[in-house]
N, C-alpha and C positions, 0 to 999 in steps of 0.2 A: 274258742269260738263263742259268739254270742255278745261279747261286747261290741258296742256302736264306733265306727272305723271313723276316724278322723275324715278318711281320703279314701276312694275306691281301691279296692287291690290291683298292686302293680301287675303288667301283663298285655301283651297284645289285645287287641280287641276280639280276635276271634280266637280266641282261647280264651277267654273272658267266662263267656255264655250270657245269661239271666236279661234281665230286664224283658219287658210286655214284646209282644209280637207287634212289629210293626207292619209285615206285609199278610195280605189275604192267604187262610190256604190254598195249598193246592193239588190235595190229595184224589179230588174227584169224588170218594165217596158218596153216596146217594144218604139223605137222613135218615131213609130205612133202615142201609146198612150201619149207618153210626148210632141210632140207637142200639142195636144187636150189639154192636161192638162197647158203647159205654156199658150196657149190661154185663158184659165178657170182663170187660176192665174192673166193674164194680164187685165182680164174683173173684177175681184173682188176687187184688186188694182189696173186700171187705171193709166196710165202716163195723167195730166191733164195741161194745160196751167194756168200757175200763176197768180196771181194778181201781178200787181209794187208794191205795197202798201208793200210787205209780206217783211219780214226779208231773208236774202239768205237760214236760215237753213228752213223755211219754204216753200221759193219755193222749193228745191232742195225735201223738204219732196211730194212736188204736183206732182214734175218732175219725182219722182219715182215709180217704175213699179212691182205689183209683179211675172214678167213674167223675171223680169232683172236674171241674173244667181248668184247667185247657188240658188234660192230659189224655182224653181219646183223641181230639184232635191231633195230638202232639205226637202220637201213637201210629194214629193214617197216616200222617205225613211221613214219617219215619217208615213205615211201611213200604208207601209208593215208592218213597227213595229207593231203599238200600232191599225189599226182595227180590229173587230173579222173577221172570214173568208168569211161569208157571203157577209160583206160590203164591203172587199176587193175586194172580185169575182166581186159586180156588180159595182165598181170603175172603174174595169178592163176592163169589160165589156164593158158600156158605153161609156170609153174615145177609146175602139178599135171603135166603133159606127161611135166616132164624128168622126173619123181620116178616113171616108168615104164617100160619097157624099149623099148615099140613106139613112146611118145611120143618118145624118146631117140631112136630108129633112125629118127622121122621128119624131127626136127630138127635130127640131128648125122650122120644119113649113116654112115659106113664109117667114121669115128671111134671111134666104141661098141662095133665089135664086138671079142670075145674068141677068143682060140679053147678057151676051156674053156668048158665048161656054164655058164650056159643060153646061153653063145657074142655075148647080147647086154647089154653096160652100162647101168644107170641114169648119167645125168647125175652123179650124185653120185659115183658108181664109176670113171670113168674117169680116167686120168693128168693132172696140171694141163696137162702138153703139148696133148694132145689138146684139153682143156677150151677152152685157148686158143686154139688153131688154130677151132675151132666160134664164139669169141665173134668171132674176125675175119671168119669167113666169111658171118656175119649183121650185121656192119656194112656187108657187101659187097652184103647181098640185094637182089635187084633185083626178082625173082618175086614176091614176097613183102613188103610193103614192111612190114604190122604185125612182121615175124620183127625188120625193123632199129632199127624205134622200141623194140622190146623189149629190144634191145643201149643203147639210147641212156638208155634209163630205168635200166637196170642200171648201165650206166658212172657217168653223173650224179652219182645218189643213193649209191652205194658211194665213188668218189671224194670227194665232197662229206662222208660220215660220217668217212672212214678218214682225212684232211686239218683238220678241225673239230673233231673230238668231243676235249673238253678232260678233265683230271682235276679235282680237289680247289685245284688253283693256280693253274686258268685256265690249263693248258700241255697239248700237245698231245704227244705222246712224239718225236715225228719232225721237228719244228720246229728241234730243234736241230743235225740232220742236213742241214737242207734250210739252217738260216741264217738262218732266221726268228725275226725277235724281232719281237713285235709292242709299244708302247710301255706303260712298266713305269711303278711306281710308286717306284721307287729315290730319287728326288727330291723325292716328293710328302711332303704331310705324315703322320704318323702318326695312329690310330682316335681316339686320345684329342686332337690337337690338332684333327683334323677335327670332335669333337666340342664341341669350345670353341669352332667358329667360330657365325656367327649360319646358322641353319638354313633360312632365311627362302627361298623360290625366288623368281625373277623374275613368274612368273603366282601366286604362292602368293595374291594377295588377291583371283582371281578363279577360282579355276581350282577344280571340285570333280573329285576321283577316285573315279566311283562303286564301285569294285574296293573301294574303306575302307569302304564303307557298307552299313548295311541300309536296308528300306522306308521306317523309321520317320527314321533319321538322315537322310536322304536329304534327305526334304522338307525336315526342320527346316536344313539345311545351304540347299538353294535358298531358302528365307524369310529366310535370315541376309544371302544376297548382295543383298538387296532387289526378292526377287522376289513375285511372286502368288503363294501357293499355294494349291491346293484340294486336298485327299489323300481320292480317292475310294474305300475302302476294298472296298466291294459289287464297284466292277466291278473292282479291281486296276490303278488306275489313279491316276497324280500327273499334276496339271493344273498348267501354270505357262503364267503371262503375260507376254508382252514386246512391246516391236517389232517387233524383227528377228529371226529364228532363220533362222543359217547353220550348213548340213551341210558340216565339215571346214575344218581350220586352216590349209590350206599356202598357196601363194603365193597362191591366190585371195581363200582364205575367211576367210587372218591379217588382209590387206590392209582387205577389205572390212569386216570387224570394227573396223578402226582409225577409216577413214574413216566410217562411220555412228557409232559411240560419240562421233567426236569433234562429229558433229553433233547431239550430243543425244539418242540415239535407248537403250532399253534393249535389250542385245545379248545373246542366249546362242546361243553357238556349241559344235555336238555333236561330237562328233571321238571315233571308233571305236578311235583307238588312243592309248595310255600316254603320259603324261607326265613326259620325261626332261630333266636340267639337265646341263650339260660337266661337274660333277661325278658325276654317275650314269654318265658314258660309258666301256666301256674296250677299247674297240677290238680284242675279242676277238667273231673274224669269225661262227661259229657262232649265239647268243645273242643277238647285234646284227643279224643278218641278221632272225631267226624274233621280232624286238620291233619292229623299226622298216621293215620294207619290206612288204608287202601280202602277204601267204600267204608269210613265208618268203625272196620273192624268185621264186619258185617258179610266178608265175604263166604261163602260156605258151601259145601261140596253138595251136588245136585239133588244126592240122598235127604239131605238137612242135617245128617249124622255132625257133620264138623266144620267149627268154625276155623278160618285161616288166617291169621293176625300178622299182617308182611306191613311194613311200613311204608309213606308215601309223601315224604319231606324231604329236604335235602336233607341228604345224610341219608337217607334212606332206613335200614333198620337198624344201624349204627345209631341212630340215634334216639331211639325208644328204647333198646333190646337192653336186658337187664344184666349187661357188664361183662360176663364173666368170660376168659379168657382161658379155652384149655386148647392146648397143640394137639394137630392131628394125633391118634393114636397111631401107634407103630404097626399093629396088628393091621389095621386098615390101611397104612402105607403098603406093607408088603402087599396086601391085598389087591390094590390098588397098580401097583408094580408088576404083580406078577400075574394073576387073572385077567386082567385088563388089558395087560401088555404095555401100560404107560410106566416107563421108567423113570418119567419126570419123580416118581413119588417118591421112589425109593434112595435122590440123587442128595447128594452136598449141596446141589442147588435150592431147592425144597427146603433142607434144615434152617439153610443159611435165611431164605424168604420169612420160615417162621420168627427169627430170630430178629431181623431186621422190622416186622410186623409187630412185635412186642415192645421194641425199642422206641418205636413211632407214637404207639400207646401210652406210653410209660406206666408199662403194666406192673404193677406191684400184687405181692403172694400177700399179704398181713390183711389181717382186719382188728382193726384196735375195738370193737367192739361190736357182736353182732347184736342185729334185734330178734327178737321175739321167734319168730318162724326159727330161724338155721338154729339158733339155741334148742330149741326143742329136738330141731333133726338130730346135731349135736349129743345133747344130752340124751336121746332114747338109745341112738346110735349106743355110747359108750357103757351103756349100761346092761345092753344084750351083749357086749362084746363084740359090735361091729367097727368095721375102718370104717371112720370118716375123713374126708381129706377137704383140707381147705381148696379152696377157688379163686385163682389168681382174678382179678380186675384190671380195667382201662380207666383207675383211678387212684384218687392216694389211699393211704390203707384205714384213713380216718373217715372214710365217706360213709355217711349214714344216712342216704337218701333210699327213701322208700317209694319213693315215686318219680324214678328215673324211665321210666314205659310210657308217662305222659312226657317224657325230655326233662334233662336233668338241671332244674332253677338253679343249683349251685356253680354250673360249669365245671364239676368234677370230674365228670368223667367227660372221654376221650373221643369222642366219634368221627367215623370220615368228614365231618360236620366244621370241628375243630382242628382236625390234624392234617391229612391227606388232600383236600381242598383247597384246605391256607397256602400249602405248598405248590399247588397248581398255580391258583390265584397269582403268590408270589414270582410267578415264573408266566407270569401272561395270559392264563388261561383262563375261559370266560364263561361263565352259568347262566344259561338262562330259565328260569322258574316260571313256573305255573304255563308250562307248553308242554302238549304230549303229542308224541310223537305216532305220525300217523303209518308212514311207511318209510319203507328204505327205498332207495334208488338205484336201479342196474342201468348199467351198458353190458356191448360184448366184450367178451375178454380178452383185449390183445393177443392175436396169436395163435387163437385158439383156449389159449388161458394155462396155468400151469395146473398138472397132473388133470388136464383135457376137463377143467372148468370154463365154462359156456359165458358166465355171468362175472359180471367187476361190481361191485359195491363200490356208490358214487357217491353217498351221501345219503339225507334223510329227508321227510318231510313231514313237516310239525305244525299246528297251532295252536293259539294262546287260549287259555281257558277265560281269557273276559273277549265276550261279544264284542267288543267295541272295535279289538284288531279284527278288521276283517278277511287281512291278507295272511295268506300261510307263509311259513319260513322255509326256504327249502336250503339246508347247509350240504355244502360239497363239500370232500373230503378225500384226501386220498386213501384213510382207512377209516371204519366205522364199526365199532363196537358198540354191542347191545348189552347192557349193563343192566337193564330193567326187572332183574328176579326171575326167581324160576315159575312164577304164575303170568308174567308178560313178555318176556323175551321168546316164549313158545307163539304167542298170537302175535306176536311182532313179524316173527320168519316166516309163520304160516300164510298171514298177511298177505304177505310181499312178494308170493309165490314160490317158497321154498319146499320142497317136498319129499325131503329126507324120513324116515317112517321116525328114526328117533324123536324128532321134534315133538315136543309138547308128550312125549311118553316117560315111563319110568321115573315119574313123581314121586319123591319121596317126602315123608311128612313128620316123622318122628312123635307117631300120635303119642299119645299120655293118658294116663287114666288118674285122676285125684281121689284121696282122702282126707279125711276134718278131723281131727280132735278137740273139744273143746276145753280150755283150760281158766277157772273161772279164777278172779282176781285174787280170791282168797285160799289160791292152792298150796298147798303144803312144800310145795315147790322152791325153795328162797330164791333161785337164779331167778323163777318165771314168773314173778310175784308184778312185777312190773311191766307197763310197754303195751303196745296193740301190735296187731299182725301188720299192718300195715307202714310199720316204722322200721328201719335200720336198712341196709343192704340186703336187696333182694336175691340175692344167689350168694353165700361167702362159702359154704358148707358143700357138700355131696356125699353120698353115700355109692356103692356098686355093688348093686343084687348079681355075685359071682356066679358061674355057671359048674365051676369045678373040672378037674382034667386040663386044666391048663385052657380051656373055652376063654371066649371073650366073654364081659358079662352079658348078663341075661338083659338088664335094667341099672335105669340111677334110679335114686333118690333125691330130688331137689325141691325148692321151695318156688312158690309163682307172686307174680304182683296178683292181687286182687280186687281190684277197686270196690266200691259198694255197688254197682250197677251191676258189675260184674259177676259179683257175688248173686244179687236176685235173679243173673238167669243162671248161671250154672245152680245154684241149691234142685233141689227137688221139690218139687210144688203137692201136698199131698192134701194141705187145703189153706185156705188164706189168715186163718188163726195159726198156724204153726207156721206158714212162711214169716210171718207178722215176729213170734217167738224168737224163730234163729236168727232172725237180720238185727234183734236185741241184740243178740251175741257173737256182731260180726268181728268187733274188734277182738275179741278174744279165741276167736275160734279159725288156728291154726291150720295152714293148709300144707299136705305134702305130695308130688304130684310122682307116679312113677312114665320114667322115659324109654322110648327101647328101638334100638335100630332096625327099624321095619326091614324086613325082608319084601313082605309084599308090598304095590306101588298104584300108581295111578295115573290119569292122562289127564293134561290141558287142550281140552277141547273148542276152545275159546277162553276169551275175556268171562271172567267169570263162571265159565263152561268146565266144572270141574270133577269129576270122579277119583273115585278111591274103593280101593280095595286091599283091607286088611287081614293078612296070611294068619292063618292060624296057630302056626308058631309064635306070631308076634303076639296074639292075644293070649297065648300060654303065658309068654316071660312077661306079658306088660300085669298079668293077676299073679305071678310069683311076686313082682314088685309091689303092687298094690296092698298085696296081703303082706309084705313087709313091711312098707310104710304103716301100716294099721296098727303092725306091733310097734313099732317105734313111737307112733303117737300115747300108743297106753303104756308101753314101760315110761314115757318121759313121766305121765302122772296124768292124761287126760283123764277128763272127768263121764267125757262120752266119746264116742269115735264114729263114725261113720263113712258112705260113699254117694258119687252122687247120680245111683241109680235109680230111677225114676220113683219107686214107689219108698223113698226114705229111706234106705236101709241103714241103721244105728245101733249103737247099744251101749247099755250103758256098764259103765268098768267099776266104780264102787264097788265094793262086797263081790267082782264076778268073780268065778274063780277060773283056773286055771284050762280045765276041761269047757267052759263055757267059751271062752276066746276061742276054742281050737274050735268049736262047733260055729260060732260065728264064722272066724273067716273060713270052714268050709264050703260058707253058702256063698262067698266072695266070690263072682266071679265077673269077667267083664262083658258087659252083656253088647248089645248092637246099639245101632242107631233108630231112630222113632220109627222109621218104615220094614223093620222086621217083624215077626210074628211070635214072639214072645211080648209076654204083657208087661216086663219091663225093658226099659231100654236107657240110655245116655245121652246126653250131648258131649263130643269130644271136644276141644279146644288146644289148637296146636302154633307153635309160631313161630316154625322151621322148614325149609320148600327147600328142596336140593332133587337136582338130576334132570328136568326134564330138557334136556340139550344135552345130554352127557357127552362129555370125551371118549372118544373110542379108536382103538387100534385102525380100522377101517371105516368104511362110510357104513360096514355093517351092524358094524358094533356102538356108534354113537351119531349125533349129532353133528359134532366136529371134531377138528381132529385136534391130537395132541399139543399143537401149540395156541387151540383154542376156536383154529379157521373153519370157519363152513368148508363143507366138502362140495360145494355144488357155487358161491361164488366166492371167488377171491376178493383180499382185503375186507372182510367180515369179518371178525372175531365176536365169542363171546365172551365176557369175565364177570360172574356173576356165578352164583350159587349152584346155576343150571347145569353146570357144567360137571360135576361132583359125578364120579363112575354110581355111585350108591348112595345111600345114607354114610353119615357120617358117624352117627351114636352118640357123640356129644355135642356140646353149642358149638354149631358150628363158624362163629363169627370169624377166629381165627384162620380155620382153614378158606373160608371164602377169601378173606383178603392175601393170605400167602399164597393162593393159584393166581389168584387177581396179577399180584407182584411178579409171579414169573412170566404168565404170557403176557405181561404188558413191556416185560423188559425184555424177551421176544419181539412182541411187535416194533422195539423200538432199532433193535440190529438189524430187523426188516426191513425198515423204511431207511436204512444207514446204509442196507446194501443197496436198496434201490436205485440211491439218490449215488453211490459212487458209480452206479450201472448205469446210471444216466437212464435211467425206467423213470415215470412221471407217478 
C-alpha cells in the first residue's frame, strides 16, 4: 500500500467506498448536539504529541483527531442509520445535555468546572483531559446504566467511522500506520482487459436486479424469465405466477431453490439484498460491511450486550461466513431424534443430505498453508498437549483468503451464491434482488385444510428497494417458503398473522467471548516470525474445551475475521492514548474467540426487536474456554495476552511465572453487557441465529412441523436456520443446508403427490 495506482481498484462501486460526499446530511442533529458529539469524538480519538522515534505515517496517525471533519458528521449519520430508536432518542438526548452548562455539571461532575465565569463548562469547552477522564468514568457507571450504553454508542460508532471511512483510493489515512493493507489489485487485470473479458455472471440467466429497473421494465424482464405476468396498473400492482416462491438465498433458500427447480417445479426466489460476483468484491471493510451484512452489521440485541452479524446478499450468509464445514455432531443428532421426537435426525436420510451438501461444496479437509491466527491456535494447542483438529472448507485446500467475511475476490470458495443458485438458475428458476418481502398471503384452506388448518399460503407480497417501482410484486404460488434467517422469518410469520407461541422464540446465538495475544515480529517463535492476523484462512484449525465423562464439550476454540474497524470497537477503550497504542499492533495481535452451545435463548420480537438471555451454565463453559484460549495464546509465545473486558484486562507473560498466569485467569471471568451493574462489562459479537421457528413434534413443541410446514397454514414451509430444535455447537452452515435439502426434497414429493391427486 502506498504506491500511486495506475487505475482505481477493481470492484463494484458500492463496495468501493471513499471519494467526498456528494449528498447533504441527513442525520438531523442540532449544532449543539454536534458540537458535544465532535467533542466526545475528539476525547475518544485524541490529537496526541508524537514521538521523533515514529515514522511520519505514524506520527501523522498520533497527530490525528477523531473530532477532524467529516468524521462526526459521518458518525451522526451512521447513528441515525443503523441505532434502534431508543438509543437514538438517548444519544440525542444526552449530547443536547452536554451542549449545556447544568446538563455538563450533571454528567461530568467537577470536571467542568472553571474557576472563571460563568465558573461552569459546556462539554465542548472543557480540556480533552478532562473530556476523557468523564468518557471513562461513564463506561464505569453503575448508577446509571443508559449514562454507559451512551459511552458504548459513542465509542462504537466513532471508532468504527475514524478506522473505515475510506478516501477517493479505497484507503483509509491511518492504515498505513497501523500495517494494514487490505488485498490490492496490483496483480489483477487492467479496466480495459477486464472489459474484454465475457461480462456474463454465474446467476446472470436468472437473476433480475430490480435497482436497474422501472414499473414498466420490470414486468417485461419477469415475462422474459418465463414467467406469468399480470401488470395491474389501477392497483400498482405486478402479479406473477410460479410454484414456489422462496423468501431469501442463503444456505436455506439457495439450497431449496436448487432442489425444487431440479424437480421441475417453477422457482422465484426474493432476496432483499444486491447481487455481487468475486469480481465485484474488494474487501474494503466499511462498504462491504453496510452491502452485504443485515443493517450494517449493526444489528444488536435491545440490552446493547451484542452484536448479530446475519448476512443480507444473495447468498445470504453463505456468502460472507468464514468457510468452514463441520457435519452435524452425532451427540446432537441423537438429541435431536430422540428429545424432540424428530427422527428425520437420526435417519440415512440426514446422513445421506450431509453428504450430498459437501459434495455440492466441494468441501475439501487440507489446508496447504495456514496464516498467522490458526498457527498460533495450532501451535499453543500442541504444546499444552491439546487436540487440535483441522476444519474441513467450501474451498480448495490452497485458499488463503483472509477476507472471505467481506465475500471471497478469489471465487474460492463455494456459497449458495456459486453452487446451489447456479443450479436453480440452470433449471429456470428466477432471483429477484433488492425486494423485501412484506407479507405472505392466505386464503381458506380447502376443506377445511389438512390436520384442521384454517389458512393456504398463496404466495407473498414484496417491494423493490428503489423508489422509482412504485408497484409491489405480489407472486403466487402454490407453496411458499420463508428462507429469510432466523432474525426474519420470525417477523415475516408474525407479520402475516401467525400465532404460533414458538415463532420468533428460542433464539439461539452461539455467543463467544474473545481473547488477544500479542506476538511482536521479532518473536522467538520461527513458524510466527512472519504474516499479519489478518492473512491466510480464517477458520482451518479448532480446538474442544472437553467436558469429561463422556459430556459433550464445554467450548471450541477458533479464530475470527477481524477487520480494523472491527477491532476499534470490540478493543476496550480505557483512554485514547492506549486505544491509539493497540490498533499499532493490530496486525500482530492474534485473536482466539471461545464458542459454546447456549443452553439459554432468546426472542425476536420484531425486526430488529431482539432479546437474549444467557444461562449461566453457558457463561461457566464460555470462561472455561476463554481461560483456555488465554493459555494457549501464552504457551504459543505471546508477548501479552488479554480480554475484552471493558476496563483492559492484560498482562504481560515475559518473565511471568507460572503461579502468576493461574492468578490472572482466576480474575478471568465473563462479565455481562454495558447495562449491568458491575463496573465492568463486554460487548459480545456473534454470527450464528438458529431456532427461533423450531421443528417440533407438535404445534407444542415448535413452530412447525417436521417436514418444516406451519402448523396453522398449509403449503408454508420453513428452510432456514430457524428451524434448528436448539443450538447446534458448531458452524452451523452445514447443518442449515442439510435440513434445507431434506424438507425441500419433501416439499417436492408434496407437490408430486398433489399434482397426481389432481389438488391445485
Amino acid at each position: 500500500m502506498g504506491e500511486d495506482k495506475e487505475h482505481r481498484r477493481q470492484g463494484h462501486p458500492l463496495l468501493r467506498g471513499g471519494g467526498a460526499r456528494t449528498e447533504p446530511y441527513t442525520h438531523g442533529f442540532s449544532a449543539t448536539q454536534m458540537l458535544a458529539l465532535t467533542a466526545a469524538c475528539g476525547a475518544l480519538v485524541p490529537s496526541l504529541p508524537p514521538d521523533s522515534g515514529h515514522s511520519k505515517a505514524v506520527r501523522d496517525f498520533f497527530l490525528a483527531s477523531a473530532a477532524d471533519p467529516p468524521i462526526p458528521d459521518e458518525v451522526a449519520q451512521l447513528m441515525s442509520a443503523m441505532c434502534l430508536r431508543e438509543a437514538l432518542a438517548l444519544v440525542r438526548t444526552l449530547l443536547w445535555l452536554l451542549g449545556t452548562r447544568l446538563g455538563t455539571l450533571a454528567l461530568c461532575g467537577a470536571r467542568c468546572l472553571s474557576p472563571r465565569f460563568p465558573f461552569v463548562r459546556r462539554f465542548a469547552e472543557m480540556p480533552v483531559e478532562r473530556r476523557e477522564d468523564a468518557l471513562r468514568r461513564w463506561s464505569r457507571e453503575t448508577v446509571f446504566p443508559p449514562l454507559r450504553l451512551f459511552f458504548l454508542l459513542l465509542k462504537v460508532f466513532c471508532l468504527y467511522v475514524f478506522y473505515s471511512l475510506t478516501d477517493e483510493n479505497s484507503e483509509n489515512p491511518h492504515w498505513r500506520a497501523i500495517g494494514y493493507s487490505p488485498p490490492t489489485d496490483g496483480d489483477a487485470c487492467t479496466e480495459e482487459e477486464e472489459q474484454s473479458k465475457s461480462t456474463k455472471r454465474p446467476l446472470d440467466d436468472g437473476v433480475i436486479e430490480t435497482i436497474h429497473h422501472t414499473d414498466a421494465s420490470l414486468a417485461a424482464s419477469l415475462a422474459e424469465k418465463g414467467l406469468a405476468v399480470a401488470d395491474d396498473a389501477a392497483r400498482d400492482v405486478c402479479r406473477v405466477e410460479c410454484d414456489v416462491a422462496i423468501v431469501g438465498s442463503g444456505c436455506g433458500g439457495g439450497v431449496a431453490a436448487a432442489v425444487l427447480a431440479a424437480a421441475g417445479h417453477k422457482v422465484v426466489v426474493v432476496e432483499k439484498g444486491s447481487y455481487f460476483t468475486a469480481r465485484d468484491y474488494t474487501s474494503i471493510e466499511g462498504p462491504s460491511m453496510s452491502q452485504l451484512y443485515e443493517r450494517g452489521g449493526f444489528v444488536s440485541t435491545l440490552s446493547g450486550s451484542g452484536l448479530l452479524l446475519a448476512g443480507s446478499t444473495v447468498g445470504g450468509g453463505s456468502a460472507v461466513n468464514w468457510s468452514a464445514c463441520i457435519k452435524t455432531p452425532d451427540s446432537v443428532r441423537g438429541e435431536w431424534a430422540g428429545e424432540h421426537g424428530l427422527p428425520l435426525f437420526a435417519s440415512p436420510d440426514y446422513t445421506a443430505a450431509m453428504d450430498a451438501v459437501f459434495r455440492r461444496l466441494g468441501v475439501t479437509s487440507g489446508c496447504e498453508e495456514e496464516g498467522l491466527q490458526n498457527k498460533v491456535l495450532r501451535k499453543g494447542c500442541e504444546k499444552l498437549g491439546y487436540k487440535v483438529e483441522p476444519v474441513s472448507r467450501n474451498s480448495s485446500e490452497g485458499h488463503f483468503c483472509g477476507s472471505c467475511g467481506y465475500g471471497c475476490r478469489t471465487g474460492d470458495k463455494r456459497g449458495t451464491d456459486t453452487t446451489w443458485l447456479v443450479d436453480a438458475v440452470a433449471r429456470g428458476a428466477v432471483i429477484l434482488t433488492g425486494c423485501k418481502v412484506e407479507k405472505l398471503l392466505f386464503s381458506d384452506a380447502a376443506g377445511g385444510g389438512a390436520r384442521g388448518k384454517k389458512k393456504r399460503c398463496v404466495g407473498v407480497v414484496a417491494a423493490s428497494s428503489k423508489p422509482a417501482i412504485a408497484r409491489k410484486l405480489v407472486v403466487r404460488a402454490k407453496v411458499t417458503v420463508s428462507a429469510c434467517g432466523s432474525l426474519l422469518t420470525p417477523v415475516l410469520l408474525r407479520g402475516s398473522g401467525l400465532k404460533n407461541l414458538h415463532i420468533g422464540k428460542n433464539l439461539h446465538l452461539h455467543p463467544i467471548a474473545m481473547a488477544w495475544g500479542y506476538f511482536p515480529p521479532d518473536t522467538p517463535v520461527p513458524d510466527l516470525q512472519k504474516g499479519k492476523m489478518y492473512e491466510g484462512g480464517i477458520i482451518t484449525s479448532l480446538h474442544k474445551v472437553e467436558a469429561g465423562d463422556g459430556l459433550p464439550h464445554r467450548a471450541i476454540l477458533e479464530t475470527p475475521l477481524m477487520g480494523v474497524a472491527a477491532a476499534g470497537t470490540q478493543f476496550p477503550w480505557v483512554s485514547g492514548r492506549d486505544m491509539k497504542e493497540r490498533m499499532l499492533r493490530y496486525g500482530r495481535t492474534v485473536h482466539i474467540f471461545s464458542l459454546v452451545r447456549d443452553r439459554g435463548s432468546g426472542t425476536v420480537h420484531g425486526e430488529r426487536r431482539i432479546a437474549y438471555h444467557m444461562d449461566p451454565a453457558d457463561r461457566e463453559n464460555q470462561r472455561e474456554g476463554l481461560r483456555r484460549a488465554l493459555r494457549v495464546l501464552v504457551a504459543a509465545g505471546a508477548t501479552e495476552v488479554g480480554t475484552h473486558r471493558s476496563d483492559g484486562q492484560s498482562m504481560k507473560c515475559e518473565g511471568a511465572s507460572e503461579k502468576a498466569l493461574e492468578e490472572f485467569l482466576d480474575g478471568v471471568t465473563v462479565v455481562r453487557g454495558p447495562q449491568s451493574k458491575s463496573e465492568t462489562w463486554s460487548l459480545c459479537c456473534t454470527a450464528h441465529q438458529m431456532g427461533s421457528c423450531r421443528m417440533g413434534a407438535t404445534a407444542e413443541d415448535g413452530a412447525v412441523d417436521a417436514c418444516g410446514e406451519s402448523w396453522e397454514a398449509e403449503r408454508l414451509y420453513v428452510c432456514d436456520g430457524s428451524v434448528l430444535p436448539s443450538a447446534v455447537g458448531v458452524n452451523p452452515m452445514i447443518t442449515i443446508q442439510s435440513v434445507a435439502y431434506c424438507l425441500a426434497t419433501g416439499i417436492a414429493e408434496q407437490l408430486k403427490c398433489d399434482l397426481s391427486s389432481g389438488k391445485n
